[in-house]
LOSE-991937 format. One record per atom (N, C-alpha, C): x, y, z; residue in three letters. Coordinates in steps of 0.2 Angstrom, whole numbers, plus 5000, padded with zeros to 4 digits. Example, Ala and Ser with C-alpha at 12.3 -4.5 7.8 and 13.67 -1.06 7.14 Angstrom:
506649725039ALA
506249785039ALA
506649845039ALA
506449895035SER
506849955036SER
506450005039SER
END
This chain:
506146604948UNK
505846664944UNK
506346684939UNK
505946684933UNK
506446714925UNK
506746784927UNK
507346834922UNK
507546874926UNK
506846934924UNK
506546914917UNK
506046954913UNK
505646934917UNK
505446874922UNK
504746904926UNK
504946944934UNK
505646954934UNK
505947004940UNK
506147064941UNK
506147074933UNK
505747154930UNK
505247164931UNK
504747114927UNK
504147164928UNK
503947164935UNK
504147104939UNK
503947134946UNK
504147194949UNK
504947204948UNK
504947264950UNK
505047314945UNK
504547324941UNK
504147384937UNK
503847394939UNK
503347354941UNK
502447354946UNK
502547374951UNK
503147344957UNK
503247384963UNK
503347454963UNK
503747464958UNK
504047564959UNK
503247574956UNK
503147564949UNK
502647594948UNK
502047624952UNK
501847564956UNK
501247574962UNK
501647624968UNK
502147614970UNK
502547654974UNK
502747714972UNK
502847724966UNK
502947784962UNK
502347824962UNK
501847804960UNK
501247844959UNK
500947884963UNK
500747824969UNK
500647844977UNK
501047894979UNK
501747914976UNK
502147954982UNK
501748014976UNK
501947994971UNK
501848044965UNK
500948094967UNK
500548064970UNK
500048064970UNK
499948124975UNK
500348094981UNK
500348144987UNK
500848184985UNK
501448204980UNK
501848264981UNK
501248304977UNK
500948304971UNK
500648324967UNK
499848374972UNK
499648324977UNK
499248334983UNK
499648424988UNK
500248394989UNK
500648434993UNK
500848504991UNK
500848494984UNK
501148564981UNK
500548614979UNK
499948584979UNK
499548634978UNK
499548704985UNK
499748664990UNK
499948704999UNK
500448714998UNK
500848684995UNK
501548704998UNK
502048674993UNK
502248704987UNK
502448684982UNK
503348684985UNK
503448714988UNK
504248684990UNK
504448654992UNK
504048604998UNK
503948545003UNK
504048504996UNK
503448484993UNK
503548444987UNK
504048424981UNK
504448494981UNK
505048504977UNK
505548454980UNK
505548464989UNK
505848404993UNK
505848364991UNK
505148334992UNK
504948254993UNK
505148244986UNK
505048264979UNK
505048234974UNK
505648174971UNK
506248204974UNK
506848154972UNK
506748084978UNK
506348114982UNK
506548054986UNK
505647984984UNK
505548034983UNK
504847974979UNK
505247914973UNK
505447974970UNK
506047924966UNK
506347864965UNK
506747874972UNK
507247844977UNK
506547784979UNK
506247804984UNK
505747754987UNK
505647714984UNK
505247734975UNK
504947664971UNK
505347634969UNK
506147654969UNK
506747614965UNK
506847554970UNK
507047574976UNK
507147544981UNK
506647484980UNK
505947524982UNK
505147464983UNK
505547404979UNK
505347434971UNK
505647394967UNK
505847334967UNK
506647364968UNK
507347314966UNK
507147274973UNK
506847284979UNK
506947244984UNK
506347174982UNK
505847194980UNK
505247144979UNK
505447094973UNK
505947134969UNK
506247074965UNK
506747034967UNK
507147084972UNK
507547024975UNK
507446984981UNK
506946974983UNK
506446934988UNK
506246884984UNK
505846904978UNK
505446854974UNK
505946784971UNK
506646814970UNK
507146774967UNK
507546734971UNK
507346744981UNK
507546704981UNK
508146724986UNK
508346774985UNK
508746804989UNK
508846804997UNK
509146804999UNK
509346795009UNK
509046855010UNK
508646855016UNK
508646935019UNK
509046945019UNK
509746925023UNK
510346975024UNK
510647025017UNK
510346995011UNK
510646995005UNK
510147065002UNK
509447055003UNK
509047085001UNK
509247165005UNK
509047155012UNK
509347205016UNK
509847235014UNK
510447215010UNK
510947245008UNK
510847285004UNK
510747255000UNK
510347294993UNK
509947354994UNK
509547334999UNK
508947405000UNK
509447445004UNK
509847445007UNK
510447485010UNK
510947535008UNK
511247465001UNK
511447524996UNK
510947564993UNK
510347554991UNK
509847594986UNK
509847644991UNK
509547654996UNK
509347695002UNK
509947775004UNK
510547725003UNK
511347775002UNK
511047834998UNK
510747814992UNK
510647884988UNK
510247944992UNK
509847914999UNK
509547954999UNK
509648055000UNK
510348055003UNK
510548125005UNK
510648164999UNK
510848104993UNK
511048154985UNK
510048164984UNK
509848124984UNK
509148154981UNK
508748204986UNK
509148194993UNK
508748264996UNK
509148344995UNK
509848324994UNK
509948384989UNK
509648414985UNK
509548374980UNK
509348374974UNK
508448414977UNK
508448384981UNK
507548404983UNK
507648484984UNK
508148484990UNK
508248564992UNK
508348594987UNK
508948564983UNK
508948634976UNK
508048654971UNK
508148604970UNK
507448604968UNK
506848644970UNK
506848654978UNK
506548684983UNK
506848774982UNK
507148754983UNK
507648854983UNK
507348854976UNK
507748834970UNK
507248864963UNK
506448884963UNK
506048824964UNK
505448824966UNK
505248914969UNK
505448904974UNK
505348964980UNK
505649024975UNK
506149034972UNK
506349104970UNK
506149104965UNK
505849054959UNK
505249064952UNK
504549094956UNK
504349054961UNK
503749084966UNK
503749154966UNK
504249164970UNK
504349254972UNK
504249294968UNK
504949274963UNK
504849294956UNK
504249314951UNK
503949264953UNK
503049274949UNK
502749314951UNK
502849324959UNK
502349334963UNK
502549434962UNK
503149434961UNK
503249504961UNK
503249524956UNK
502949494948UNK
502949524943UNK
502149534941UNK
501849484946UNK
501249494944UNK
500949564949UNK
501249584955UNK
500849624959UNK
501349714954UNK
502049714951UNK
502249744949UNK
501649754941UNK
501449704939UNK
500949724933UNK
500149744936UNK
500349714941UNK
499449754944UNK
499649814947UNK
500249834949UNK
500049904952UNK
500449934946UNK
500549934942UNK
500549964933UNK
499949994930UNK
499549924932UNK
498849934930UNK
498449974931UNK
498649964938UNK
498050034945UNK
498450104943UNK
498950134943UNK
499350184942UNK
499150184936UNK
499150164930UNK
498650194923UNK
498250234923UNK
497750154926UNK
496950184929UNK
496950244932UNK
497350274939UNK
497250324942UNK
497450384936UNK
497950384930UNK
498150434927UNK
497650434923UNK
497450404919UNK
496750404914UNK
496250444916UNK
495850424926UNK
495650454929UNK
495550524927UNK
496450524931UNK
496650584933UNK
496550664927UNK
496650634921UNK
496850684915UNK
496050714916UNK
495650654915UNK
494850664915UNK
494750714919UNK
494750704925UNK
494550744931UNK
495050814929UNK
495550824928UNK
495950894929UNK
495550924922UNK
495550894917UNK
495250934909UNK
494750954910UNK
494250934915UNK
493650944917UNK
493650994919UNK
494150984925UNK
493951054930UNK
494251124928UNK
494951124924UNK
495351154921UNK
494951224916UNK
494151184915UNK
493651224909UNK
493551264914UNK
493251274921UNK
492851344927UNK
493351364925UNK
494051374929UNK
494451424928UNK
494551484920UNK
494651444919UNK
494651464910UNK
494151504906UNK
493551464908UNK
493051504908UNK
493051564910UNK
493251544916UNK
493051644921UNK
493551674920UNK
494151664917UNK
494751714913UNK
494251744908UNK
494051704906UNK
493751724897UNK
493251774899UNK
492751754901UNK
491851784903UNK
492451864907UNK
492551874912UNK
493051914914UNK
493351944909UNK
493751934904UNK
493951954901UNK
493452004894UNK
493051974894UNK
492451984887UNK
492252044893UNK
492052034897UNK
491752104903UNK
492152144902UNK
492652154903UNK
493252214903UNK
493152254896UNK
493252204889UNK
493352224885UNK
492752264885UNK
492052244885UNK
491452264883UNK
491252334888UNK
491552344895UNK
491652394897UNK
491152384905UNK
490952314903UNK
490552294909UNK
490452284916UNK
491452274915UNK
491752274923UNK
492352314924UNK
492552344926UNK
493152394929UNK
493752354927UNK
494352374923UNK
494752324924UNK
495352314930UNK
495252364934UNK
495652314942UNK
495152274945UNK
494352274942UNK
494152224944UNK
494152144943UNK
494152164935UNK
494352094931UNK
495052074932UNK
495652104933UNK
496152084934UNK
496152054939UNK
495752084945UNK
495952034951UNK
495651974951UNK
495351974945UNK
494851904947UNK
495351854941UNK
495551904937UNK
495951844933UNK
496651834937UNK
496951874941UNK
497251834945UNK
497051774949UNK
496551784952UNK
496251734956UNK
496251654952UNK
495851664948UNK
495751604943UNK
496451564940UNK
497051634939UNK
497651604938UNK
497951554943UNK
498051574949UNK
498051554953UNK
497751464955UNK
497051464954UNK
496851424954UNK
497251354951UNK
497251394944UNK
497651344940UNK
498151334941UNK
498351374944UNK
499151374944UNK
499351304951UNK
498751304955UNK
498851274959UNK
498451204957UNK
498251184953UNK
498051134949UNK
498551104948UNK
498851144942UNK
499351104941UNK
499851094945UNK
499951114949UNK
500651094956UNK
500551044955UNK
499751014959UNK
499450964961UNK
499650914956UNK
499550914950UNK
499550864946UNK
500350854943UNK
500650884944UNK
501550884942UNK
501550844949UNK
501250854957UNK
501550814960UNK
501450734960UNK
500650734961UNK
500450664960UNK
500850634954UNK
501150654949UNK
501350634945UNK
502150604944UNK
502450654947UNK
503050624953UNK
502950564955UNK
502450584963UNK
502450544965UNK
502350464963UNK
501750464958UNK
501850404954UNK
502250354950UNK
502750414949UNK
503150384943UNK
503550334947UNK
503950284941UNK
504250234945UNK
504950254946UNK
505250304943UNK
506050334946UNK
506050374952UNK
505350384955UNK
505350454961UNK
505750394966UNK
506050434968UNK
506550434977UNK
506350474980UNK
506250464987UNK
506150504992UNK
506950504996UNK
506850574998UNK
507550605002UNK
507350615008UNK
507550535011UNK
507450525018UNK
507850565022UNK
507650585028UNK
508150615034UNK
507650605040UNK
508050585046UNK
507750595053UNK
507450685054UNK
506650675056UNK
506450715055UNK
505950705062UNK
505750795064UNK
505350765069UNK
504650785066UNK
504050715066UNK
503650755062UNK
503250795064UNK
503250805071UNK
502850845078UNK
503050905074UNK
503550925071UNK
503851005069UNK
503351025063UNK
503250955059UNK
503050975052UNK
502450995053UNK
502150965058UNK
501450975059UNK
501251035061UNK
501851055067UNK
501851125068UNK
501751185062UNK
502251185060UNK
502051215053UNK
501551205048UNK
501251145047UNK
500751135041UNK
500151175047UNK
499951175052UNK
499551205059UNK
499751295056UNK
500251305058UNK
500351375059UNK
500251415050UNK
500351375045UNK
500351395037UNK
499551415038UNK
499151355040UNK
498451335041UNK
498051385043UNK
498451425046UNK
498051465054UNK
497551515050UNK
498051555047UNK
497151625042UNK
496851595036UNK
496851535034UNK
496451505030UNK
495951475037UNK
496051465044UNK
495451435046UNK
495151495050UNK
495451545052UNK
495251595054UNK
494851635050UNK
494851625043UNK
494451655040UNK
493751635038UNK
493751555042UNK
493151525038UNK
492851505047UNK
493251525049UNK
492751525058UNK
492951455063UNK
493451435057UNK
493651355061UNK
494251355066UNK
494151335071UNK
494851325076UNK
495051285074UNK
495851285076UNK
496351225074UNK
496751205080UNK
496651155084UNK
497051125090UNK
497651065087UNK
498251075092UNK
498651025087UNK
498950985095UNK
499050945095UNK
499450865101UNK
500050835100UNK
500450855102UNK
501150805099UNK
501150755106UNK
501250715104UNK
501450655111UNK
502250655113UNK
502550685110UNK
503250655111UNK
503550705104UNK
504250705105UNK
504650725098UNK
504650645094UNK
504350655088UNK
504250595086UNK
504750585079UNK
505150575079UNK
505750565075UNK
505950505070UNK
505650515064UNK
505550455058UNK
506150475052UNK
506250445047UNK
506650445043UNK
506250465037UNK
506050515035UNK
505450535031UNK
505750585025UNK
505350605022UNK
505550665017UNK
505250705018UNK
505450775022UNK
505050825026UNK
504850865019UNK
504850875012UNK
504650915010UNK
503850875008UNK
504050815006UNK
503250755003UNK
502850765009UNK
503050755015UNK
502450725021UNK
502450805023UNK
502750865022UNK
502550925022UNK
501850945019UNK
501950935011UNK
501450925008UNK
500550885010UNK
500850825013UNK
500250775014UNK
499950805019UNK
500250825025UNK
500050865031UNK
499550915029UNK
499950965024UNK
499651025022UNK
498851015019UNK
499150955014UNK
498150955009UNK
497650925015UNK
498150875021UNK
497450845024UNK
497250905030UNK
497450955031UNK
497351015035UNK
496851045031UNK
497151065025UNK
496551095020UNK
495951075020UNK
495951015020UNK
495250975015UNK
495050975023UNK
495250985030UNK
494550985033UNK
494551055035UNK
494951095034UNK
494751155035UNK
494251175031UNK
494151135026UNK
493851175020UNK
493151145023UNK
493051085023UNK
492351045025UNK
492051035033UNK
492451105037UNK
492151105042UNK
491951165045UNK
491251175045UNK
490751235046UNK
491151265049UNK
490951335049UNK
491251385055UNK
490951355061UNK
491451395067UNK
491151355075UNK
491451315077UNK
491651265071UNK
491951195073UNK
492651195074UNK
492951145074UNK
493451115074UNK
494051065073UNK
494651075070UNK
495051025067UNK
495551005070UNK
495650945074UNK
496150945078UNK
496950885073UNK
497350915077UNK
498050865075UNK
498450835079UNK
498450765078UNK
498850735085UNK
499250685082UNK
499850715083UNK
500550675082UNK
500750605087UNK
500950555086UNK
501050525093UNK
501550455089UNK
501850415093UNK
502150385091UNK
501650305090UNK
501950255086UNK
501450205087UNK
501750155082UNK
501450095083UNK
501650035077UNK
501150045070UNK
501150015065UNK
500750035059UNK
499950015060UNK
499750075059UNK
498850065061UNK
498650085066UNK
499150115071UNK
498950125078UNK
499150195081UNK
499050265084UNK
499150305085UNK
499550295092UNK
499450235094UNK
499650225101UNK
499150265107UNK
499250245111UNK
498950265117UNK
499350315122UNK
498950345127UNK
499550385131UNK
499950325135UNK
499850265138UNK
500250235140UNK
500950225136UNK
500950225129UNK
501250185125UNK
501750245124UNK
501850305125UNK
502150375124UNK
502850365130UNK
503350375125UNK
504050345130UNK
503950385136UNK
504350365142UNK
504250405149UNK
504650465149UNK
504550515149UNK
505050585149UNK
505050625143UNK
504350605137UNK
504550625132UNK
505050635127UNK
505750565128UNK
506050595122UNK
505850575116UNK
506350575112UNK
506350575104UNK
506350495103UNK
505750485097UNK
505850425095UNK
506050405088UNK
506550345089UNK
506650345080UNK
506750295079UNK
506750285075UNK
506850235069UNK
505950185073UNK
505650225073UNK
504850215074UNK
504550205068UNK
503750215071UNK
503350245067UNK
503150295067UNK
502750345064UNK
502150415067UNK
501750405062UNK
501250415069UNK
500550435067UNK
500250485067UNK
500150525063UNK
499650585064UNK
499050565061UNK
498550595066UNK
497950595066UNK
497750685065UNK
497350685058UNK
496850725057UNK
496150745060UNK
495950765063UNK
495050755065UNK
494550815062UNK
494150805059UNK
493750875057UNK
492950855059UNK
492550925056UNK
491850925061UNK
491350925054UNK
491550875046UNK
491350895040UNK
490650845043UNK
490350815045UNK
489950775048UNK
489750715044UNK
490250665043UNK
490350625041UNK
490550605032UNK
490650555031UNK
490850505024UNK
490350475025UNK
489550475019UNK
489450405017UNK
489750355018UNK
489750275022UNK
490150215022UNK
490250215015UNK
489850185013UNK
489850185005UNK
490550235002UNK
490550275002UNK
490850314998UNK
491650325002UNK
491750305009UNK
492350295013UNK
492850275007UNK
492750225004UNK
493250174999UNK
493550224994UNK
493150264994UNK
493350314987UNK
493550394987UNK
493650374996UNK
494050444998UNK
494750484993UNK
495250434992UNK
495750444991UNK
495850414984UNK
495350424981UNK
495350414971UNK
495650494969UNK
495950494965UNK
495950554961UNK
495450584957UNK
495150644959UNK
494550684955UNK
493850664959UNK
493850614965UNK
493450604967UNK
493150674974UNK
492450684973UNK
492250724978UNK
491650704982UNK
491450664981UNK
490750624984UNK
490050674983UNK
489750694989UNK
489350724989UNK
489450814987UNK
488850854987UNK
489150904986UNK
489250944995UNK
488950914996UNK
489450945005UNK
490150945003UNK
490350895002UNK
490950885002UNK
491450934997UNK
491150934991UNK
491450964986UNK
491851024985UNK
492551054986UNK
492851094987UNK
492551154986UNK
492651204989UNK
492451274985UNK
493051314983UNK
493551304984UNK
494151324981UNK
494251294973UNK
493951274971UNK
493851234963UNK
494351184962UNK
494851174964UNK
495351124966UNK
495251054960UNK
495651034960UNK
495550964956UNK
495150894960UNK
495450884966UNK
495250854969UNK
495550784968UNK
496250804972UNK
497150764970UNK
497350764975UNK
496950824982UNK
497650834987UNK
497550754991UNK
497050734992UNK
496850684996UNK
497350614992UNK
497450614986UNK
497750574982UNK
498450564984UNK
498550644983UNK
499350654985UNK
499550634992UNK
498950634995UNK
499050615001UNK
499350545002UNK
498850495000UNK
498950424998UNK
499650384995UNK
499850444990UNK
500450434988UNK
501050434991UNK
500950494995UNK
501450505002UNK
501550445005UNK
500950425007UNK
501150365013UNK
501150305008UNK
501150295002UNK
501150224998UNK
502250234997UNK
502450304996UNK
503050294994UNK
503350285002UNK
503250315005UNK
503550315012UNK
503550225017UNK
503250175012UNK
502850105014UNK
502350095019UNK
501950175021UNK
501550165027UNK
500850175023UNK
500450205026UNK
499850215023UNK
499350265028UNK
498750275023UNK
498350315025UNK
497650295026UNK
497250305030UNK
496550305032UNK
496250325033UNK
495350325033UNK
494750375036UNK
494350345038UNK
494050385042UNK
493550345047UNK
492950385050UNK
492450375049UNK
491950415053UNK
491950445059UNK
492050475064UNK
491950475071UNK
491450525074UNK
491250495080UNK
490850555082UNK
491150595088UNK
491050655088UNK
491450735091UNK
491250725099UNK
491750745102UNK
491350775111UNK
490750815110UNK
490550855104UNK
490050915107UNK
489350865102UNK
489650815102UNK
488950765100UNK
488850785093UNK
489250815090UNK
489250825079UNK
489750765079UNK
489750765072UNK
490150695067UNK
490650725064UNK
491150685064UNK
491650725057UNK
492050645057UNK
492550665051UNK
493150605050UNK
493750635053UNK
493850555054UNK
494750565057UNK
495250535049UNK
495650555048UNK
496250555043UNK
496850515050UNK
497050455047UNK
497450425050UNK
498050415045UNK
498750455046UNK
499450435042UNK
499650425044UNK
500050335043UNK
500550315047UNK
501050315045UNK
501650335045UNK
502350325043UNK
503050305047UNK
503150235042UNK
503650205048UNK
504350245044UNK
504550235050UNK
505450265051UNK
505850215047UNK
END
């Protein structure tokens, strides 16, 4: 054989051997794009090998000689699996890399969305208040209303706003991307205790009991003023949406993410748990969430029905705020239909917070 016809043999052997590997890393990488990064160098290697061996068989060569040949070629193989794994490691940290730039510009995205919302929804509401200072004020002047009566009602309304805007300076923190939270071991059975006892003449007023459950001293690394907060709006929001007669209960308890745990799962001799999780569970007797409208609990400005609808005139942020608590804390928050022992409906509020 010519050496021009031991070329093109062995450019037709790698060729077809080439391909073929080429075929399956290009097959392998759409599943597993760093497995392939692997194989790549050594496909290489293979069709070279293929190759050089095909031509030197065809020329006539000794097995023992041929063999030799494809032994040195084959030598290469440890440099090109190197070469696979680095390729592999880049592959995998440009992956990651993308992969955190892209969910880093979609929750940029969603964080907009919520403020754009959010501006809507407070500009909107911010007009009751305003109005009733004004309409009040035009009363006084005209001689219509007493004015320790219109005072006290533009206190009131002041108030309101005043507490709007808390609300919206908070969520606004909480969104931004410099906020830090000021962790410390905390036990959040306490915090609860307090958001319960703050709680207590806003439900006494409106005819609601409030029962509270600690499982255990449940001891997480949290930021007692933020999940003080959270606590406080979702005690609100059922105080406020559960008739008189009824009921809101609070149960702390220790648990893994999504789960309150059960009584078994409560350390033995109740002590202190840390570097846990806590769950609090909120339950109220408002007599349920639209399924439909579940998904849209914890939008800013969002109030569903008008059962639902605050009568405190509020923005309709704390449940937001709430959301936010548990998205900085990396736990999270849920709601869920339930029905009551006295045969009524209401939702449970579930906050998870890992330690």
């Amino acid at each position: 054989m010519t050496p021009l016809a031991g070329v093109a043999l062995s450019a037709g052997v790698a060729a077809v051997v080439g391909l073929g590997g080429a075929a399956g890393v290009l097959a392998l990488g759409r599943r597993r794009p760093t497995a392939a990064a692997v194989l790549a160098p050594l496909v290489v290697v293979a069709s070279v090998a293929a190759g050089v061996y095909a031509s030197a068989r065809a020329m006539f060569l000794s097995e023992q000689d041929s063999t030799t040949v494809l032994w040195l070629l084959l030598a290469t193989v440890p440099v090109a699996l190197v070469i696979g794994l680095a390729l592999a490691l880049r592959t995998h940290r440009l992956a990651t890399e993308r992969a955190a730039a892209v969910a880093a510009r979609d929750r940029d995205r969603e964080v907009e969305e919520r403020r754009r919302e959010l501006v809507a929804w407070v500009s909107h509401d911010l007009r009751t208040p305003l109005a009733a200072v004004r309409a009040l004020t035009e009363a006084m002047e005209d001689g219509v209303t007493r004015p320790p009566d219109a005072a006290a009602g533009i206190l009131a309304e002041n108030r309101r706003m005043s507490e709007m805007v808390d609300d919206l300076l908070a969520l606004s923190r909480l969104q931004s991307t410099g906020f830090e939270l000021s962790r410390e071991p905390t036990d959040v059975g306490d915090l609860a205790s307090d958001a319960l006892a703050a709680m207590s003449p806003a439900a006494e007023a409106r005819g609601v009991r409030l029962t509270g459950e600690v499982a255990a001293p449940v001891i997480v690394a949290v930021d007692p003023r933020e999940v003080s907060r959270a606590l406080g709006n979702l005690l609100s929001n059922a105080v406020r949406h559960t008739p008189a007669g009824g009921t809101v209960c609070v149960r702390v308890a220790p648990g893994s993410a999504g789960s309150a745990g059960s009584a078994e799962d409560r350390p033995a001799g109740g002590g202190p748990v840390g570097a846990g999780t806590a769950v609090v569970q909120v339950t109220d007797g408002c007599g349920g969430i639209p399924d439909g409208d579940l998904p849209r609990v914890f939008e800013a400005g969002w109030r569903g029905t008008v059962a639902r609808t605050p009568g405190s005139g509020g923005a309709g942020i704390g449940l937001s705020i709430v959301r936010s608590v548990a998205e900085a804390h990396g736990g999270a928050v849920e709601v869920a239909n339930v029905a009551l022992p006295d045969g009524g409906h209401g939702c449970r509020f579930t906050l998870t917070l890992p330690g």
